[in-house]
C-alpha positions as CSV (number, residue, x, y, z in Angstrom):
1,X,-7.0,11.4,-26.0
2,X,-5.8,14.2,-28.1
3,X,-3.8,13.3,-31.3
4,X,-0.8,14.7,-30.4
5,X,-0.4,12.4,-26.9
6,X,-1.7,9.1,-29.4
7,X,1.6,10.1,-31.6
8,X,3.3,10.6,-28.7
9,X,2.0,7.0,-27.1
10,X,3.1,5.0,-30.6
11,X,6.4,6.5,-30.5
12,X,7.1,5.5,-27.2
13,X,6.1,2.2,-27.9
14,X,7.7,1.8,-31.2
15,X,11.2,3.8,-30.6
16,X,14.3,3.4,-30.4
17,X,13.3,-0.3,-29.7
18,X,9.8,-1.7,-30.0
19,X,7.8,-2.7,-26.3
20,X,9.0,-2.0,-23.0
21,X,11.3,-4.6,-21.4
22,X,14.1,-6.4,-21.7
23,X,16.3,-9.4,-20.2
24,X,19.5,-8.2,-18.3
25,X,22.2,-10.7,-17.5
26,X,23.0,-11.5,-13.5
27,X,25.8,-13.4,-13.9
28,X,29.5,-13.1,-15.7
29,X,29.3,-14.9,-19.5
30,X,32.6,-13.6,-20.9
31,X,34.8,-16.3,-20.4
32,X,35.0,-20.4,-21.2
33,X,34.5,-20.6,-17.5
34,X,31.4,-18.5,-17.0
35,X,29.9,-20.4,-19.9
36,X,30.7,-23.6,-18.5
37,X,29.1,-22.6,-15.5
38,X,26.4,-21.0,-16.6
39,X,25.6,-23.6,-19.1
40,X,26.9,-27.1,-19.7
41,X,28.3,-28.8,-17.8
42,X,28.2,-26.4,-14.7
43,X,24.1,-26.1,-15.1
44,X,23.5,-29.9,-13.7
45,X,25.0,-29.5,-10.8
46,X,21.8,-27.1,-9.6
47,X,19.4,-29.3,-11.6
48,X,20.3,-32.3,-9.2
49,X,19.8,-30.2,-6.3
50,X,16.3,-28.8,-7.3
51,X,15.2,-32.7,-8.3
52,X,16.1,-33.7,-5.0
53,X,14.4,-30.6,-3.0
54,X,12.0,-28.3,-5.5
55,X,12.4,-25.6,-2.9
56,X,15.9,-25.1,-3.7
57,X,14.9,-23.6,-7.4
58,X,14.3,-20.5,-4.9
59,X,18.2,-20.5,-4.4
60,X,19.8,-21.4,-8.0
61,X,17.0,-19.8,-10.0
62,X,15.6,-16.3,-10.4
63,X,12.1,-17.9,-9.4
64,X,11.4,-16.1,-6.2
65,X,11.7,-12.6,-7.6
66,X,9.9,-13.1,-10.6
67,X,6.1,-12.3,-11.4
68,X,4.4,-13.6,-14.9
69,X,1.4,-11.3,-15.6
70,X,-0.9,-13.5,-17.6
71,X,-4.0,-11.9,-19.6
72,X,-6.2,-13.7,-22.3
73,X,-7.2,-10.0,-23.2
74,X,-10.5,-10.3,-23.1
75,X,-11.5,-7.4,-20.6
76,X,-8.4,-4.8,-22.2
77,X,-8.7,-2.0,-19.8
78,X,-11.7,0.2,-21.0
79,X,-11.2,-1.3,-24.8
80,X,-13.0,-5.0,-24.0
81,X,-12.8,-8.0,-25.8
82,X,-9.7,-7.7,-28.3
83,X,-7.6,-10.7,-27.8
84,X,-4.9,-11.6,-26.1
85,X,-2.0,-10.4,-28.8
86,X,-4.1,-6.7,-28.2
87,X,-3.3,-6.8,-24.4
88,X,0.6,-7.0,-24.9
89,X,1.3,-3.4,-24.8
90,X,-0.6,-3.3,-21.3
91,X,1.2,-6.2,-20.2
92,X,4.3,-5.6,-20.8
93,X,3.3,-2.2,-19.1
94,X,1.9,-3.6,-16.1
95,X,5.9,-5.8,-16.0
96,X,7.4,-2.5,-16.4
97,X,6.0,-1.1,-13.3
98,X,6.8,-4.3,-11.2
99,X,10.3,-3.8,-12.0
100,X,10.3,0.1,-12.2
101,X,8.3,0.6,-8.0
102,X,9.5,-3.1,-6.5
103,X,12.2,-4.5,-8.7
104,X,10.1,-7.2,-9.6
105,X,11.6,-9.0,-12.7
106,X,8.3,-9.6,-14.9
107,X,7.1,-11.3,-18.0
108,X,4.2,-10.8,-19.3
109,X,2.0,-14.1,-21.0
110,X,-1.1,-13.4,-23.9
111,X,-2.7,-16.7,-23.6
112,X,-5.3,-18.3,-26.5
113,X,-7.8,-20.2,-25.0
114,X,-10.6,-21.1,-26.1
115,X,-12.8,-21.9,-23.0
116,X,-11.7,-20.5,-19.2
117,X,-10.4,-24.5,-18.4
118,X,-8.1,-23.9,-21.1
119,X,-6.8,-20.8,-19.9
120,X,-6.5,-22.5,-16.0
121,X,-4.9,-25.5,-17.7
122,X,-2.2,-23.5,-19.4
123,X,-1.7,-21.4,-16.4
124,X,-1.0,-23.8,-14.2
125,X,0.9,-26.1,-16.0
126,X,3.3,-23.3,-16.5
127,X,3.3,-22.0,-12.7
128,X,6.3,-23.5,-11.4
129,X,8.3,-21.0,-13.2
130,X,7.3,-18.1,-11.3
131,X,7.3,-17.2,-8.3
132,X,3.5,-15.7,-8.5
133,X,1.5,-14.9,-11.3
134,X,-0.6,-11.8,-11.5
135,X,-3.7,-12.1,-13.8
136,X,-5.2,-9.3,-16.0
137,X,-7.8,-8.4,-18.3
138,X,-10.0,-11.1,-18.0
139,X,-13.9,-10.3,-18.0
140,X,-16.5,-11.6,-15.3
141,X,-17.5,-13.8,-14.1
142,X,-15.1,-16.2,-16.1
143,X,-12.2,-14.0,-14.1
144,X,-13.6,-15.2,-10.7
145,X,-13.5,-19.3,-11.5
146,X,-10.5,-18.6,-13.2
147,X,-8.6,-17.0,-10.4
148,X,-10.1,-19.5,-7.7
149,X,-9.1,-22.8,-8.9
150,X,-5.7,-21.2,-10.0
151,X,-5.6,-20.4,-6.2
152,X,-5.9,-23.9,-5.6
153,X,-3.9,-25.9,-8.0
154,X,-1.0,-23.5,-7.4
155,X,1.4,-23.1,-4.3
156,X,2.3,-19.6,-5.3
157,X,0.4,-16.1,-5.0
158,X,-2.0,-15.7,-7.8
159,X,-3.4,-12.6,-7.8
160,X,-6.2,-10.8,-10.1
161,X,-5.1,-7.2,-10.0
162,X,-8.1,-5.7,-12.4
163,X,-10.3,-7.4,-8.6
164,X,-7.9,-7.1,-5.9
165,X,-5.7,-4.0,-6.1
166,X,-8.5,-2.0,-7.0
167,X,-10.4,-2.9,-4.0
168,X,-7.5,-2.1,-1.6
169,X,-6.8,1.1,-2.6
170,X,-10.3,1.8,-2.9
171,X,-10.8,0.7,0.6
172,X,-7.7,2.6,1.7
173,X,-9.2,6.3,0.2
174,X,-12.7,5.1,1.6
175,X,-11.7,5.0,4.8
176,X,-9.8,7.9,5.0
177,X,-12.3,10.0,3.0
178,X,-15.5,8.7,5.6
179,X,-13.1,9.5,8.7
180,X,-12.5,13.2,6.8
181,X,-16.5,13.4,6.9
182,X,-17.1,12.6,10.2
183,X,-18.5,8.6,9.3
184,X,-17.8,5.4,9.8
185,X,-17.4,2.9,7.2
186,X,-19.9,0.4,9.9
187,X,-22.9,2.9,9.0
188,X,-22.2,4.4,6.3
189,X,-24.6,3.6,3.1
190,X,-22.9,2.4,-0.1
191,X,-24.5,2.3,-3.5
192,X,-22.0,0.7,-6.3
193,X,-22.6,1.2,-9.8
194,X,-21.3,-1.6,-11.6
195,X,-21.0,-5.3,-11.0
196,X,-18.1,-6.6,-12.5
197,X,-14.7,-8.0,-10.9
198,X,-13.9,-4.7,-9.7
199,X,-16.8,-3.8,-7.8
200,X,-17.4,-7.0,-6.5
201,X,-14.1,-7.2,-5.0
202,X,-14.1,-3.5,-3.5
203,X,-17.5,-4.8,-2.1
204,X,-16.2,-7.6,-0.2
205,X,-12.8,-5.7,1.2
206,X,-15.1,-3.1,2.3
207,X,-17.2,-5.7,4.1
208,X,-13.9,-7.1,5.2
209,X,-13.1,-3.1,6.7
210,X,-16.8,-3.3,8.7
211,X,-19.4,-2.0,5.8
212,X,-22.8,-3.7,6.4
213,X,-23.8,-6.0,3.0
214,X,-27.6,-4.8,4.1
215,X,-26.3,-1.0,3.6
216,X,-24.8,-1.7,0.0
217,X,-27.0,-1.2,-3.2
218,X,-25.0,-2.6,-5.6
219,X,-26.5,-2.1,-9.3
220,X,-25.8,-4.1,-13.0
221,X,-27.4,-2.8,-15.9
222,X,-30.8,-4.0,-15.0
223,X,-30.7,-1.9,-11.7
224,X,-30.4,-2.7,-8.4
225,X,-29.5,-6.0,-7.4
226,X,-32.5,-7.4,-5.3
227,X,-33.1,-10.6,-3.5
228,X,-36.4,-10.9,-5.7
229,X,-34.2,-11.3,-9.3
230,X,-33.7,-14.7,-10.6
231,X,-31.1,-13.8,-13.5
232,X,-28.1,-13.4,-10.8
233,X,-24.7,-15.4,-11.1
234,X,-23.5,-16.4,-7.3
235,X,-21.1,-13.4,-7.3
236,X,-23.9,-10.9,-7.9
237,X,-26.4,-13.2,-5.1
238,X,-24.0,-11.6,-2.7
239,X,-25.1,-8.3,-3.0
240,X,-28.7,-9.1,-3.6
241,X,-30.5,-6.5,-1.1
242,X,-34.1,-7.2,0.0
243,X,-35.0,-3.7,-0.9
244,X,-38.1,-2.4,-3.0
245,X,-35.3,0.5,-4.7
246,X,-35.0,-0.5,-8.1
247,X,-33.0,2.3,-10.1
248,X,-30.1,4.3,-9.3
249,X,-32.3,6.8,-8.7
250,X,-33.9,5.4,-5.7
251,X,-30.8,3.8,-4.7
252,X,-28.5,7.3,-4.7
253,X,-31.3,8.9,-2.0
254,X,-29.7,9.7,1.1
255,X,-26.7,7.2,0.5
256,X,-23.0,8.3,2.1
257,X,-20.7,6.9,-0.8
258,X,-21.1,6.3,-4.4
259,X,-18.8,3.9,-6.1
260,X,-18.8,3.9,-9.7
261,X,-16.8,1.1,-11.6
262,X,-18.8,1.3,-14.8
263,X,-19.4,3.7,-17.5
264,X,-18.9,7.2,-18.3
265,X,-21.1,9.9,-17.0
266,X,-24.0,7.9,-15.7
267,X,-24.5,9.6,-12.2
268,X,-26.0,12.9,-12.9
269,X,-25.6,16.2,-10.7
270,X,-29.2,15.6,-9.9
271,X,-28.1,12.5,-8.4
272,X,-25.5,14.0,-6.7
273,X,-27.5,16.3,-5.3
274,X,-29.3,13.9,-3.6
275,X,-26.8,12.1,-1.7
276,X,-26.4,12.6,1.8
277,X,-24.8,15.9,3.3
278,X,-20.8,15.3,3.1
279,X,-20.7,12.6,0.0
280,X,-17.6,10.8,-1.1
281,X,-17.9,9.8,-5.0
282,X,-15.5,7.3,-6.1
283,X,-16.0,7.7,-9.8
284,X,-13.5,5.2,-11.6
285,X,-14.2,4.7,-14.9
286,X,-11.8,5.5,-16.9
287,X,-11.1,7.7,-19.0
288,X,-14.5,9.2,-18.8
289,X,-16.1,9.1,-15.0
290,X,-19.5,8.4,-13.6
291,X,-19.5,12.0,-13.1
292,X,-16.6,15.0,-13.9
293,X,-15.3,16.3,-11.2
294,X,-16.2,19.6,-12.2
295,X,-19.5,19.1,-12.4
296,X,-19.4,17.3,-9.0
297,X,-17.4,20.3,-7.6
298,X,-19.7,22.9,-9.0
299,X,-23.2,20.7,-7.5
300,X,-21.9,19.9,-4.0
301,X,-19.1,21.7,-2.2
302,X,-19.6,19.0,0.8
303,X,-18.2,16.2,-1.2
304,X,-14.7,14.5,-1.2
305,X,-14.1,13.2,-4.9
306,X,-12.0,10.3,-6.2
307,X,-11.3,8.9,-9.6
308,X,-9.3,6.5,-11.1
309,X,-7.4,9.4,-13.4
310,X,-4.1,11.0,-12.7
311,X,-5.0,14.5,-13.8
312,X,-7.6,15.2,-11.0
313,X,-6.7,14.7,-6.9
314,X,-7.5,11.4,-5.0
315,X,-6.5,8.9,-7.9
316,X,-7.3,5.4,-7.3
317,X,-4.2,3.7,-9.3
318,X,-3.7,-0.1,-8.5
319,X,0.3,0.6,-8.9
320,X,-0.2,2.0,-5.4
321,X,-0.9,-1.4,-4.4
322,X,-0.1,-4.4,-6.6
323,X,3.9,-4.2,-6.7
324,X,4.4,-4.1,-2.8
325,X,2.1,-6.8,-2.6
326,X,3.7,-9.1,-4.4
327,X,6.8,-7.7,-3.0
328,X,5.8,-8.5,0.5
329,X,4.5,-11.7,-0.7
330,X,7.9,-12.8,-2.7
331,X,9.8,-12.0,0.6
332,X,8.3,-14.3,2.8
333,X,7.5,-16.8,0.0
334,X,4.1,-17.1,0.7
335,X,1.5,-19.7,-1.0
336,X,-1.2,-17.4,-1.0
337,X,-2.6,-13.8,-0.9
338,X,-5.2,-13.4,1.7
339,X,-7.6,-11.7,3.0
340,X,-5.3,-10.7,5.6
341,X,-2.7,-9.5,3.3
342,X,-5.5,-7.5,1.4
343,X,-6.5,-5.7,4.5
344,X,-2.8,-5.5,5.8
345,X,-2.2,-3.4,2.5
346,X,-5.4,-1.8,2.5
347,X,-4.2,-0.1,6.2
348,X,-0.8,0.7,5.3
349,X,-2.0,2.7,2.0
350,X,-4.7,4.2,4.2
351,X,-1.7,5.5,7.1
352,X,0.9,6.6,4.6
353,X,-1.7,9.1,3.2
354,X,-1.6,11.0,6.5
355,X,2.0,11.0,7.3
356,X,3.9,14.6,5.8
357,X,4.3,14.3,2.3
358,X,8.1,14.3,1.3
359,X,9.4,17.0,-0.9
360,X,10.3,14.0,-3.3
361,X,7.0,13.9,-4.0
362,X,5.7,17.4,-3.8
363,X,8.5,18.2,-6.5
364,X,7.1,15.1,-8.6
365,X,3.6,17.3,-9.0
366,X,5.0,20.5,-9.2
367,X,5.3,21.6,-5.8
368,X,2.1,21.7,-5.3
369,X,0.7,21.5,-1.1
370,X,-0.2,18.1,-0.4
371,X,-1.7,17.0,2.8
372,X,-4.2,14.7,4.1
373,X,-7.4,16.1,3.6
374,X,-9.9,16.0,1.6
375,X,-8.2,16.9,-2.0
376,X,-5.6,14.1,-0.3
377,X,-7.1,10.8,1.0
378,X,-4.2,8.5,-1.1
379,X,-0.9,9.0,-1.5
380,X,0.4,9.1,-4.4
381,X,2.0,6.6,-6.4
382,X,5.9,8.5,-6.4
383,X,6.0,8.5,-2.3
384,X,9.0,6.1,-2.2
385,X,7.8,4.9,1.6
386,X,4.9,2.9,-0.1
387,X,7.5,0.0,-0.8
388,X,8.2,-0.2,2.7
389,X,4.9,0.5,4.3
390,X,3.1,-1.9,2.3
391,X,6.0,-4.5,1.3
392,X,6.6,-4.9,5.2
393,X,2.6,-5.2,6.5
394,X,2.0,-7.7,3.8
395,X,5.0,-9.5,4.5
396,X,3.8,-9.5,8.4
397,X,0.3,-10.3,7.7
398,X,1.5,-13.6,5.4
399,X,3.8,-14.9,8.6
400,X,0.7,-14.2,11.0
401,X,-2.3,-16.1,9.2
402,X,0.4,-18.8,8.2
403,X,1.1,-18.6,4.7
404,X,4.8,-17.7,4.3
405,X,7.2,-20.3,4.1
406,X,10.0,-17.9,5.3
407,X,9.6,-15.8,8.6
408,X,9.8,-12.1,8.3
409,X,12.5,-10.8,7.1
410,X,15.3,-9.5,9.4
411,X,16.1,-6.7,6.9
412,X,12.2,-5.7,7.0
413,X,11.3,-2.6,7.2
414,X,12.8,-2.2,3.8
């Protein structure tokens, strides 16, 4: 980052008014009579109701439209381990866009814990406020226990974006960028470099869309992950191929797709070269990827090329995904979000991207030609139709595998 935009960053942090959100009012408060009503003794008359029926805080409370994003900061973006007062900026970022692409309200939570049962026990004892709870920043594998026994102890969404909304709009470029090059997600060979919460979830949506586990060589720090290692958590086991590959090197021969969801430039244009004719490289670290696109570009002119930045084509940004999600999930009040709502939103990124780009958006990047192809396999996060696409098919997909509480929406499509 250059100095000028880390000026530029602190003083749009810091001015005129430190942090990112506020709390509006909903209600009127000017007179004696909104205050009693508002407040005491007005206020008890929706207490009573909620003791006698919980689900009517839906009704008298601002619970169904609000998300709490909840990090213990120990996996800050690309910055690691910094503690959970560190990660405020990002999450009051990550409320910001709730509010600013699905008016989500949003509050964002830094939690202290000393141990991952502390963080759970926190978490949920605090859950009936919201009306789901998006976790952040928190390093594997702790992030996977975490998130699954807050699943279970909670009857609202909970939803680990840094996993989940990665995955789905990875899945939703993949597809679209192996349907570009004439393959099929079924056949196509995968190697993923990286094996953190990210990768593993993108693994297991793409096995969700039809990818083989035996055609995935997924690869930690000690290489490839084979059935014959004994240091492998149950999340890693997964992946464990009974190959005899053992580096990238070996793994990269031949293969369809890279995915890279680890470090800066660790996939070399020798690599590259390598890969099977008509490549697509998802290389998402950020800032830095696996591989520059312009040395990608300059080694293979057969490839389609994501990353996860915004300054190159084909980013893959979770805000494409995570605030119609929730959206979609809020509206039908659903307990959960499933697999089913994963892939629901995984498809409707996927078709959006080849419907005509609006002039909304071509105006938002400077006018530039956008069309589905292979410098556009995602749309892109100002296309104003990804609130209805996406709201509406998770919304669908809740009511259909049985987890919304309401049925769908008569006002749906948005």
């Amino acid at each position: 980052m250059s100095e000028e935009l880390k000026k530029a960053a602190l003083d749009y942090h810091a001015n005129p008014i430190p942090g990112k959100l506020s709390v509006e009012i909903t209600k009127p408060a000017q007179t004696a009579r909104d205050l009693s009503l508002a407040y005491s003794p007005g206020v008890a008359e929706p207490v009573r109701e909620i003791a006698r029926d919980p689900e009517l805080a839906y009704k008298y409370t601002g619970k169904g439209n609000l998300v709490a994003v909840i990090s213990d900061g120990t996996a800050i973006l690309g910055l690691g381990n910094l503690g959970p007062l560190a990660s405020k900026p990002v999450m009051e970022g990550k409320s910001l866009l709730f509010k600013r692409f699905a008016n989500i309200n949003s509050v964002d939570i830094e939690v202290n814990a000393e141990s991952p049962q502390a963080f759970i026990d926190t978490v949920a004892r605090i859950a009936d406020t919201w009306g789901g709870i998006n976790l952040e920043d928190i390093k594997a594998p702790e992030c996977f226990e975490i998130e699954r026994t807050l699943i279970e102890l909670c009857d609202i969404p909970v939803f680990h974006d840094d996993q989940h909304g990665t995955a789905i709009v990875t899945a939703a470029g993949m597809l679209n960028a192996l349907e570009i090059q004439g393959k099929t997600i079924e056949t196509a060979k995968i190697v993923c470099l990286g094996a953190g919460a990210a990768a593993v979830a993108c693994m297991k949506l793409l096995v969700s869309c039809g990818a083989k586990i035996e055609n995935i060589y997924m690869l930690d720090r000690k290489g490839v992950i084979h059935s014959g290692r004994d240091d492998l958590n149950q999340y890693k086991a997964m992946f464990a191929n009974d190959t005899d590959k053992r580096t990238l090197d070996d793994a990269i021969d031949g293969a369809d797709v890279f995915v890279g969801l680890s470090g800066p430039n660790l996939l070399s244009a020798e690599q590259l070269l390598k890969m099977a004719s008509k490549p697509v490289v998802f290389a998402c670290s950020n800032p830095d990827p696996e591989i520059s696109p312009e040395l990608a570009n300059a080694t293979r002119d057969d490839l389609i090329m994501a990353t996860g930045r915004s300054d190159y084509p084909n980013q893959v940004n979770n805000v494409l995904g995570f605030p119609f999600i929730f959206r979609g999930a809020l509206d039908v009040r659903a307990r959960r979000i499933n697999e089913e709502m994963k892939l629901a939103a995984a498809h409707a990124i996927k078709d959006l991207a080849k419907l005509p780009v609006t002039q909304e958006v071509k105006d938002a990047y400077n006018g530039i030609e956008l069309e589905f192809g292979p410098q556009y396999i995602i749309p892109k996060p100002t296309d104003t139709r990804l609130l209805n696409a996406v709201a509406s098919a998770v919304a669908k997909a809740a009511v259909d595998s049985g987890v919304a509480r309401l049925p769908y929406p008569e006002h749906y499509p948005l």
